[in-house]
N, CA, C and O atoms as a GROMACS GRO file, in nm:
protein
  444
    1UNK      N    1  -3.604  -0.485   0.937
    1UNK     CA    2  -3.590  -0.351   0.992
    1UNK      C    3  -3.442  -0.316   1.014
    1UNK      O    4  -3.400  -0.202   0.990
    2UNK      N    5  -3.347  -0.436   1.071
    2UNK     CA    6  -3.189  -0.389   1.131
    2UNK      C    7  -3.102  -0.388   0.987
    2UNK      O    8  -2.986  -0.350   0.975
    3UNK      N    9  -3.207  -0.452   0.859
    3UNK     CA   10  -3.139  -0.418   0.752
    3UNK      C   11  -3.108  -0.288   0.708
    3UNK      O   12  -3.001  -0.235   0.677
    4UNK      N   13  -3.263  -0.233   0.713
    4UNK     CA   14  -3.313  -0.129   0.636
    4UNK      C   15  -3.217  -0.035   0.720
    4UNK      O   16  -3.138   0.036   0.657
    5UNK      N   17  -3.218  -0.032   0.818
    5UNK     CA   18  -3.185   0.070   0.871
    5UNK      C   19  -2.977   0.061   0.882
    5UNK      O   20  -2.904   0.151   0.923
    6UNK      N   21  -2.938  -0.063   0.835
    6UNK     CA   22  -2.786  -0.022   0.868
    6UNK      C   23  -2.750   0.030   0.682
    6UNK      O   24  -2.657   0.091   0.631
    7UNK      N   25  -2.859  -0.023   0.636
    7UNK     CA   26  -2.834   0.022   0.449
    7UNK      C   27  -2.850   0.197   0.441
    7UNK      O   28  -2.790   0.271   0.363
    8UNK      N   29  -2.934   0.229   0.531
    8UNK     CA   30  -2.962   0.374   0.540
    8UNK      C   31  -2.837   0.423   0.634
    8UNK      O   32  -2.826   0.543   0.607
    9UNK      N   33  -2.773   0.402   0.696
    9UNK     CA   34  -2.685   0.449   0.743
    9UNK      C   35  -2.539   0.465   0.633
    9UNK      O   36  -2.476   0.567   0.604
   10UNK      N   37  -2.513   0.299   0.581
   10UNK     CA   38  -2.411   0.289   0.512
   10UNK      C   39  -2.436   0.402   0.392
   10UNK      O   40  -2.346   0.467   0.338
   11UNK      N   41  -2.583   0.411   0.362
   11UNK     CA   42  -2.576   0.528   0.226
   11UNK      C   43  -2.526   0.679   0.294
   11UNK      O   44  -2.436   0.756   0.261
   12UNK      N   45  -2.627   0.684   0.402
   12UNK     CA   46  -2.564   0.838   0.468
   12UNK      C   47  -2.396   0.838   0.456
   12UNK      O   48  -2.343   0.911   0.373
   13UNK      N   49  -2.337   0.773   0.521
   13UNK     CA   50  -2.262   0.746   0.585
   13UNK      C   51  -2.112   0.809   0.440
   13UNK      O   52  -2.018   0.888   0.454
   14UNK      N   53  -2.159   0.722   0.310
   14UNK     CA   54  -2.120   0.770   0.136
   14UNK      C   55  -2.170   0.861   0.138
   14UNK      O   56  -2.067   0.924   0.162
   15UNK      N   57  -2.251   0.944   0.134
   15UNK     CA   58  -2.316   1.084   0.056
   15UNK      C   59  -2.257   1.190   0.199
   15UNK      O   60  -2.304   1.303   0.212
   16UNK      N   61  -2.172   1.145   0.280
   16UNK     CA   62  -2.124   1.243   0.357
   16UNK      C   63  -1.974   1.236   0.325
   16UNK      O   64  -1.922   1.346   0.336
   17UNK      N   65  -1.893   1.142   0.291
   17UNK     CA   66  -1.768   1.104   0.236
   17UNK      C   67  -1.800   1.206   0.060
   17UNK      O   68  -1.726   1.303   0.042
   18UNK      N   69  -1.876   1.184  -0.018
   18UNK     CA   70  -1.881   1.234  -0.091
   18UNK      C   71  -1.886   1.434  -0.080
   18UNK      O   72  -1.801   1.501  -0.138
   19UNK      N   73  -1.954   1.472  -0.030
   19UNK     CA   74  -1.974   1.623   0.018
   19UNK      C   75  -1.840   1.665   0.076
   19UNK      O   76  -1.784   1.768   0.040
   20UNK      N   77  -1.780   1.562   0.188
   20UNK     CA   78  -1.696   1.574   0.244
   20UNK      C   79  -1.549   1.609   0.098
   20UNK      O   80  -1.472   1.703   0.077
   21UNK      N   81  -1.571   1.496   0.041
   21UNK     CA   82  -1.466   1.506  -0.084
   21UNK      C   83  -1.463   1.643  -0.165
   21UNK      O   84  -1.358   1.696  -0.201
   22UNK      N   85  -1.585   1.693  -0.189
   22UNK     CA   86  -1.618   1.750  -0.287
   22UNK      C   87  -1.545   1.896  -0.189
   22UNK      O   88  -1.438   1.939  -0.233
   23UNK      N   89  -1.602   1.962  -0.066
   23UNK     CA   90  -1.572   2.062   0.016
   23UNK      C   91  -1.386   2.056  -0.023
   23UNK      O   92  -1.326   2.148  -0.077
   24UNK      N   93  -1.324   1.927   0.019
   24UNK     CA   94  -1.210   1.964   0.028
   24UNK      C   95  -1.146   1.979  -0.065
   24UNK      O   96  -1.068   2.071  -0.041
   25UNK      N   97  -1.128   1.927  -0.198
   25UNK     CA   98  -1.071   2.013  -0.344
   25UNK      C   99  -1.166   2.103  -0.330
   25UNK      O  100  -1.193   2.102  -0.450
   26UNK      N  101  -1.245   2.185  -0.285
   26UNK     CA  102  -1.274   2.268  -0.299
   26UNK      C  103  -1.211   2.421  -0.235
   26UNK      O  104  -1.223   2.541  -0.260
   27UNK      N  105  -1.153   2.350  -0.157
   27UNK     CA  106  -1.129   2.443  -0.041
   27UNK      C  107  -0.928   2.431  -0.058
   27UNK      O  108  -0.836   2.501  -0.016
   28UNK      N  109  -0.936   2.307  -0.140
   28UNK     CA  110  -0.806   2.298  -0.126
   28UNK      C  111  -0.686   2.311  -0.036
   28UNK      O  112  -0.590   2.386  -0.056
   29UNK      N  113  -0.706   2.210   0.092
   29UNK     CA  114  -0.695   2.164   0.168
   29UNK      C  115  -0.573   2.029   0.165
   29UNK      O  116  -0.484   1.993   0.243
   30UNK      N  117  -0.612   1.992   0.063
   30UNK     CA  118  -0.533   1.796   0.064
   30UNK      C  119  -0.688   1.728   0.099
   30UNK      O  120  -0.810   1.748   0.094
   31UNK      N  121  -0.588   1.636   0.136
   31UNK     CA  122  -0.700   1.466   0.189
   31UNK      C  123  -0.670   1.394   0.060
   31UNK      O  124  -0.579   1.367  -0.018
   32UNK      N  125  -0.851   1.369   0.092
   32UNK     CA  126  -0.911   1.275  -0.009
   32UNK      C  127  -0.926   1.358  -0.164
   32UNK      O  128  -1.014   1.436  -0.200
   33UNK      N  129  -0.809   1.309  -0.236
   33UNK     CA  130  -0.875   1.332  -0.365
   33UNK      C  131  -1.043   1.312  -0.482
   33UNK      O  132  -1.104   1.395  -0.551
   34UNK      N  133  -1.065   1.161  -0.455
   34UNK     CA  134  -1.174   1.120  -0.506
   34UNK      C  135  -1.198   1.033  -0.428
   34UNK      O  136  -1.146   1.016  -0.317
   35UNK      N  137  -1.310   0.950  -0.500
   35UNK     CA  138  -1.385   0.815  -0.467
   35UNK      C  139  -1.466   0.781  -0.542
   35UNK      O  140  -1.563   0.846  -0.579
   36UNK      N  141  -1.421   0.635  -0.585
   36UNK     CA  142  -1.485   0.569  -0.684
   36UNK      C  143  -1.611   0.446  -0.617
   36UNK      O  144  -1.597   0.414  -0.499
   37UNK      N  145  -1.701   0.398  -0.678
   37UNK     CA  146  -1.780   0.349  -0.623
   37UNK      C  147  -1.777   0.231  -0.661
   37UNK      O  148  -1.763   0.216  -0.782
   38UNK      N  149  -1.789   0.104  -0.572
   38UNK     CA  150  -1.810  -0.032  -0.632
   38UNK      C  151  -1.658  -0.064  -0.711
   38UNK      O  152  -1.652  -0.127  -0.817
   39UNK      N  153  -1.556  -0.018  -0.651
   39UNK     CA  154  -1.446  -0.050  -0.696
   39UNK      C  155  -1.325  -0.027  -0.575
   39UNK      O  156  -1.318   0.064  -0.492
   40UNK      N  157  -1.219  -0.161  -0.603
   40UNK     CA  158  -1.108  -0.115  -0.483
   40UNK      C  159  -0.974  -0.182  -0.574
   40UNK      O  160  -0.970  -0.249  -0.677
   41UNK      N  161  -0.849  -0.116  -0.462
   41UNK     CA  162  -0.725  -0.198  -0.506
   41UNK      C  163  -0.736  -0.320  -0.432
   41UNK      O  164  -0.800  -0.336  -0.327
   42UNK      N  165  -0.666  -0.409  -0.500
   42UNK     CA  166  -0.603  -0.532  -0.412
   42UNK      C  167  -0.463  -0.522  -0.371
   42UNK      O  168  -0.377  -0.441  -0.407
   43UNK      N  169  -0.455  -0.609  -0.298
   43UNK     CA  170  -0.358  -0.674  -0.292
   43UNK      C  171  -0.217  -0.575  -0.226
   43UNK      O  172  -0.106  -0.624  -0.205
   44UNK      N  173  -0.242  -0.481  -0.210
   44UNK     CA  174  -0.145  -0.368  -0.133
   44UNK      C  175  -0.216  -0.307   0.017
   44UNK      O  176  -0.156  -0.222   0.083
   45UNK      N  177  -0.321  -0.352   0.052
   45UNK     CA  178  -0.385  -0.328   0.197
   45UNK      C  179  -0.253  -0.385   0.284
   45UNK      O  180  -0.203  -0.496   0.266
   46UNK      N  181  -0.201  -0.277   0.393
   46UNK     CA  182  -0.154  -0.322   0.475
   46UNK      C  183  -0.223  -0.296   0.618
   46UNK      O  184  -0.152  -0.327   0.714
   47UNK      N  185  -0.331  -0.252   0.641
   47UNK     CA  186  -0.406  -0.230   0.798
   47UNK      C  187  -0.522  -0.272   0.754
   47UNK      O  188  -0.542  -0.231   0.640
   48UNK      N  189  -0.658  -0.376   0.824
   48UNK     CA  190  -0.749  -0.355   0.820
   48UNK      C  191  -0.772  -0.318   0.979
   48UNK      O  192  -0.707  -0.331   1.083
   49UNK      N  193  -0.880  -0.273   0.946
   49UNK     CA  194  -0.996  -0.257   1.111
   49UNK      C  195  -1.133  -0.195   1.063
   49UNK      O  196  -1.155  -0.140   0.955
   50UNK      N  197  -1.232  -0.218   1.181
   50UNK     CA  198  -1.353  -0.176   1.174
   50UNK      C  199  -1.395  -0.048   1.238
   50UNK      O  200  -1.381  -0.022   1.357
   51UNK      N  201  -1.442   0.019   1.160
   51UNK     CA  202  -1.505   0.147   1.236
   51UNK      C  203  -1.652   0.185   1.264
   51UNK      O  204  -1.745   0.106   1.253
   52UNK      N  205  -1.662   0.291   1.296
   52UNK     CA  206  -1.792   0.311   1.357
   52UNK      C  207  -1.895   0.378   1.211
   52UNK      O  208  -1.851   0.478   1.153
   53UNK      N  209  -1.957   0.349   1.188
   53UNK     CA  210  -2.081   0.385   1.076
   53UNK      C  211  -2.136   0.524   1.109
   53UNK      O  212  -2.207   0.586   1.189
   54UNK      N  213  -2.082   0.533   1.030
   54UNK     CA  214  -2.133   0.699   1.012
   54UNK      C  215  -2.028   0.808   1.058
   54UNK      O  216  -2.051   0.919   1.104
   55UNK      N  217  -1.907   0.745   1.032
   55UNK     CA  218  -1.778   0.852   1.138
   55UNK      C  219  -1.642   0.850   0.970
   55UNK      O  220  -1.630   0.776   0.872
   56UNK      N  221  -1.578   0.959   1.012
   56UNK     CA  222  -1.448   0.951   0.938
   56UNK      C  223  -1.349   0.866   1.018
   56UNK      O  224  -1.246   0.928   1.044
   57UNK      N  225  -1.353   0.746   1.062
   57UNK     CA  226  -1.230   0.704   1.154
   57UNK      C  227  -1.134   0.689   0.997
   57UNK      O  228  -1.021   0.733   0.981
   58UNK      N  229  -1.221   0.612   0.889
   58UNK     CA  230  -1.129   0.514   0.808
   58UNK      C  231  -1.054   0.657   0.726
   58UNK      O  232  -0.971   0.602   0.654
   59UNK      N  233  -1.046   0.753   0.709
   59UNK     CA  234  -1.034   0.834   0.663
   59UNK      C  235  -0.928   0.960   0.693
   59UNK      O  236  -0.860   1.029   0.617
   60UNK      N  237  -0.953   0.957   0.879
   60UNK     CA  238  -0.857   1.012   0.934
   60UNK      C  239  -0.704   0.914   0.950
   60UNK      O  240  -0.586   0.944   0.931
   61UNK      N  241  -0.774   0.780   0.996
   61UNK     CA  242  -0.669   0.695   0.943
   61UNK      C  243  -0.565   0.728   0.865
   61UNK      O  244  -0.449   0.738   0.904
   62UNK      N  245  -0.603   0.744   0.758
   62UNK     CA  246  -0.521   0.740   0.642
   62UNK      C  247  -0.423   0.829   0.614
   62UNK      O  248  -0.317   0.816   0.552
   63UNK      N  249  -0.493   0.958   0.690
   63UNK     CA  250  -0.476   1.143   0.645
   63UNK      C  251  -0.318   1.092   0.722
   63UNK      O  252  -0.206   1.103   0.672
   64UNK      N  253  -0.364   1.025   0.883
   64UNK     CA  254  -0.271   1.034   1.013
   64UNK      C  255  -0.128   0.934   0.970
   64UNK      O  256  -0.030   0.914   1.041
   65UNK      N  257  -0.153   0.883   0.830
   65UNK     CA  258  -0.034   0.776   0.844
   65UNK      C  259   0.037   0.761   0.696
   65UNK      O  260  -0.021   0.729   0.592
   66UNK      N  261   0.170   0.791   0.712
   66UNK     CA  262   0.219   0.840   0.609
   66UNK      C  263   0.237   0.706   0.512
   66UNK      O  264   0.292   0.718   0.403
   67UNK      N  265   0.192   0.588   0.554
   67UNK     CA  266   0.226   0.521   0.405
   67UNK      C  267   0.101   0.508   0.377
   67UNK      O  268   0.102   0.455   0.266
   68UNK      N  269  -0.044   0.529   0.419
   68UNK     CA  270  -0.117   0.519   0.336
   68UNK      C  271  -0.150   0.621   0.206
   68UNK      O  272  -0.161   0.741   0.227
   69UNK      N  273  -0.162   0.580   0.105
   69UNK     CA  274  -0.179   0.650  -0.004
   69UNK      C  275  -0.320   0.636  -0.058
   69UNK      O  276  -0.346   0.719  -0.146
   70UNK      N  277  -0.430   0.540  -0.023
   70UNK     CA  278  -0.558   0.540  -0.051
   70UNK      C  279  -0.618   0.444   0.030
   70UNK      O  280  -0.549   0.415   0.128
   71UNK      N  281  -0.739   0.377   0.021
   71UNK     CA  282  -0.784   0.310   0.142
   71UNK      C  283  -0.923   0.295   0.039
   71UNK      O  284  -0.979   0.361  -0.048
   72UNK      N  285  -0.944   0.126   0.128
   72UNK     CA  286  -1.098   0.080   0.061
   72UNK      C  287  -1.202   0.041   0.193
   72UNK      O  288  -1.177   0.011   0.309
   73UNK      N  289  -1.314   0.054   0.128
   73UNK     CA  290  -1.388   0.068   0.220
   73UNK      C  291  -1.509  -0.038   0.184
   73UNK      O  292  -1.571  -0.022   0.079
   74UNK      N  293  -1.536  -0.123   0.254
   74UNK     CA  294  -1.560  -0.233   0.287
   74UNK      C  295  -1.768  -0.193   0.340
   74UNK      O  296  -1.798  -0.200   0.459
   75UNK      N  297  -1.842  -0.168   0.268
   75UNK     CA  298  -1.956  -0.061   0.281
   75UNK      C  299  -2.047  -0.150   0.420
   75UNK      O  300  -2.066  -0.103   0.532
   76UNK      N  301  -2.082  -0.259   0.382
   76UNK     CA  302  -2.232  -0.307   0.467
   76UNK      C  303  -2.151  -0.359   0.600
   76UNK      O  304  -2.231  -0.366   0.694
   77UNK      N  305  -2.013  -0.400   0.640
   77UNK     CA  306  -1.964  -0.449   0.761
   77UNK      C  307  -1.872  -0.326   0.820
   77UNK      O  308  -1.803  -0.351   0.919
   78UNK      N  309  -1.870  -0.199   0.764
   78UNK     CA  310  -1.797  -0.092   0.828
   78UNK      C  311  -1.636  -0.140   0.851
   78UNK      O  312  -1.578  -0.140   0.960
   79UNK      N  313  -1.593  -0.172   0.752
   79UNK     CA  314  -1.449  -0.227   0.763
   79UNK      C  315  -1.366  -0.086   0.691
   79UNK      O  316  -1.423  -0.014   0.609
   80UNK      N  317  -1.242  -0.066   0.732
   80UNK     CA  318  -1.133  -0.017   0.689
   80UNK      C  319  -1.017  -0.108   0.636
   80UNK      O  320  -0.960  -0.199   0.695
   81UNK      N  321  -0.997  -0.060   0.509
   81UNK     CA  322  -0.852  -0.138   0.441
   81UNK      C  323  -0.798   0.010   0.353
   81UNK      O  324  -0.837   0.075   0.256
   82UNK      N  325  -0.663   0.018   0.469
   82UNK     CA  326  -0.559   0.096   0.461
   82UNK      C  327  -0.463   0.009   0.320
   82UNK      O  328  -0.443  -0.111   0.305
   83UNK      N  329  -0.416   0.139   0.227
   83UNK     CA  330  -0.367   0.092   0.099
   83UNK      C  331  -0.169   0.165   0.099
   83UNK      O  332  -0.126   0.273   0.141
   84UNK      N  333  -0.110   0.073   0.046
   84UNK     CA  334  -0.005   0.152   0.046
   84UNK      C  335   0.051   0.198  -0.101
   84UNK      O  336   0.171   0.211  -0.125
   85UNK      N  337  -0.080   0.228  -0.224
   85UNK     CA  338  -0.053   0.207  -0.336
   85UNK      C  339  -0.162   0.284  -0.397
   85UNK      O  340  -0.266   0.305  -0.336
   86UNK      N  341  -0.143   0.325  -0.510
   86UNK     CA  342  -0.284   0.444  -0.536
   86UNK      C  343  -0.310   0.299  -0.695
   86UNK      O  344  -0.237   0.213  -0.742
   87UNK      N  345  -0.446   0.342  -0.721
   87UNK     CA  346  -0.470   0.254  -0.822
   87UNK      C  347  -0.381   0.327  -0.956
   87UNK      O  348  -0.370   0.249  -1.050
   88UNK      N  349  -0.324   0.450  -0.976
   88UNK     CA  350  -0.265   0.498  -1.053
   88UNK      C  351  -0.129   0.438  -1.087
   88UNK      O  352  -0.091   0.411  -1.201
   89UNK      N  353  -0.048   0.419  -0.956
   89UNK     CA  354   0.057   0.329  -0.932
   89UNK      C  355   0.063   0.186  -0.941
   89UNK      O  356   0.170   0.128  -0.928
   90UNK      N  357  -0.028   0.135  -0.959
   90UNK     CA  358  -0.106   0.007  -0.961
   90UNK      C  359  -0.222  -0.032  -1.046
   90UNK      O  360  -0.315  -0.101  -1.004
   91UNK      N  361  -0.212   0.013  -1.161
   91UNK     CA  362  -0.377  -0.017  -1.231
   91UNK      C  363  -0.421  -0.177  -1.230
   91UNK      O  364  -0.532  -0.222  -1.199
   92UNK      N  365  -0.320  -0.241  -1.268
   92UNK     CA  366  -0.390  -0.394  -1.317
   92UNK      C  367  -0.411  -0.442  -1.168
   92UNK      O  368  -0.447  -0.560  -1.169
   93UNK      N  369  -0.400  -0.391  -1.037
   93UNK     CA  370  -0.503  -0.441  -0.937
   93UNK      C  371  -0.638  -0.371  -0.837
   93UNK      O  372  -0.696  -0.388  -0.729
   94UNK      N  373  -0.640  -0.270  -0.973
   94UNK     CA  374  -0.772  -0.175  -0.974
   94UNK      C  375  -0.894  -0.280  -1.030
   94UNK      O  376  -0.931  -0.312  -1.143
   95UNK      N  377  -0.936  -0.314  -0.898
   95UNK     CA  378  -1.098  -0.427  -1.001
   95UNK      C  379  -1.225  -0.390  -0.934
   95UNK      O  380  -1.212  -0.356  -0.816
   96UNK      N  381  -1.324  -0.390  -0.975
   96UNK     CA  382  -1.440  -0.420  -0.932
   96UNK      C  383  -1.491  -0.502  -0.820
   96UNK      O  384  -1.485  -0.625  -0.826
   97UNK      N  385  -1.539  -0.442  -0.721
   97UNK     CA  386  -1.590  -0.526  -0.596
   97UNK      C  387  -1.733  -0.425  -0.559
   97UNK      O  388  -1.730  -0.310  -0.515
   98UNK      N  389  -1.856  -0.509  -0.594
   98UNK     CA  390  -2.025  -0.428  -0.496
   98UNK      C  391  -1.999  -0.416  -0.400
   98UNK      O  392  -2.099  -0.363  -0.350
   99UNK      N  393  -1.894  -0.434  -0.292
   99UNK     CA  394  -1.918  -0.456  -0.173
   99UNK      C  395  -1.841  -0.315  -0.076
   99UNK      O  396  -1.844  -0.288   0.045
  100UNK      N  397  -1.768  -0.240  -0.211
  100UNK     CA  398  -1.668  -0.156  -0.113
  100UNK      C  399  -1.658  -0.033  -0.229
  100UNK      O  400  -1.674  -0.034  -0.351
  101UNK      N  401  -1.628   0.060  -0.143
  101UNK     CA  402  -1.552   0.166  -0.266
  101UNK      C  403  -1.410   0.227  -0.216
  101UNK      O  404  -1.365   0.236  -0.101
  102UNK      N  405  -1.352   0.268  -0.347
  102UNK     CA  406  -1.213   0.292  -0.353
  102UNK      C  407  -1.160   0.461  -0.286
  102UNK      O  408  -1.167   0.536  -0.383
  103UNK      N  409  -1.124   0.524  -0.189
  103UNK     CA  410  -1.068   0.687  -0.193
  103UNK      C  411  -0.955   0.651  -0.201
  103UNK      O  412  -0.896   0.548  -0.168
  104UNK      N  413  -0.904   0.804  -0.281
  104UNK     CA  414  -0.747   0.806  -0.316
  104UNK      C  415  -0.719   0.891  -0.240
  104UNK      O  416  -0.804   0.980  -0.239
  105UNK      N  417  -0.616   0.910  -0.156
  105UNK     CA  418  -0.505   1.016  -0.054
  105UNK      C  419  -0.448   1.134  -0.198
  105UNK      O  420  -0.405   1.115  -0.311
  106UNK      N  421  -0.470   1.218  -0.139
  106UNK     CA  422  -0.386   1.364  -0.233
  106UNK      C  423  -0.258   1.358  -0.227
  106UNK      O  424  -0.216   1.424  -0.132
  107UNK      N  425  -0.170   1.304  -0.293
  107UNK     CA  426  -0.051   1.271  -0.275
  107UNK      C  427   0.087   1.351  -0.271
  107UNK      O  428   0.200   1.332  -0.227
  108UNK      N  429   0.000   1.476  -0.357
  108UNK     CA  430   0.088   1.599  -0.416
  108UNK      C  431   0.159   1.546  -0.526
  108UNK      O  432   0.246   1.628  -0.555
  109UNK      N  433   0.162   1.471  -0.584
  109UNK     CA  434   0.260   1.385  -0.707
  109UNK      C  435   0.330   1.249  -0.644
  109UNK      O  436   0.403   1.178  -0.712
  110UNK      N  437   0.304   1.227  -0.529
  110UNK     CA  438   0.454   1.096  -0.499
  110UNK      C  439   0.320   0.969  -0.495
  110UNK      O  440   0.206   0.968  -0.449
  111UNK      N  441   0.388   0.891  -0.554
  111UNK     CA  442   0.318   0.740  -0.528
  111UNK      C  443   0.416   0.632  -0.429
  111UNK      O  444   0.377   0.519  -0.402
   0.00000   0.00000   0.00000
């Protein structure tokens, strides 16, 4: 049951990051450019911490701090990993991980 129900949260939790994404290029605003799924950077995280499920903490995070440039997200333990590197600036440590997905910061052009 404490499965089912934190898997149903962690999905809410994406399909509101997603809407959320989609509103703001929409509205054209900044933020979050995209988000990729089942994929993160390595190796350039300089903050982790845990947040609350079902909230933008990991997100405002990012908006609030000028070296982050993207951030991974760590899905079934509600973890935050603050990035100081976009996978664009960094491809060969753009990899595959089930466990997390990748948002990129709107950078305006600067990496």
């Amino acid at each position: 049951m404490a499965s089912r129900q934190a898997s149903f949260f962690t999905e809410l939790f994406f399909i509101s990051q997603m809407f959320l994404n989609i509103a703001t290029q929409q509205c054209g605003t900044g933020g979050d450019l995209y988000s990729i799924y089942q994929m993160m950077l390595k190796g350039h995280t300089y903050k982790t911490f845990k947040f609350t499920p079902g909230t933008l903490e990991c997100r405002e995070a990012c908006l609030a701090d000028d070296r982050c440039q993207s951030y991974n997200v760590v899905m079934f333990i509600a973890m935050c990993e603050l990035n100081n590197r976009t996978k664009e600036a960094r491809p060969e440590d753009f990899v595959r991980n089930e466990d997390r997905y990748y948002m990129a910061k709107d950078l305006k052009g600067g990496n």
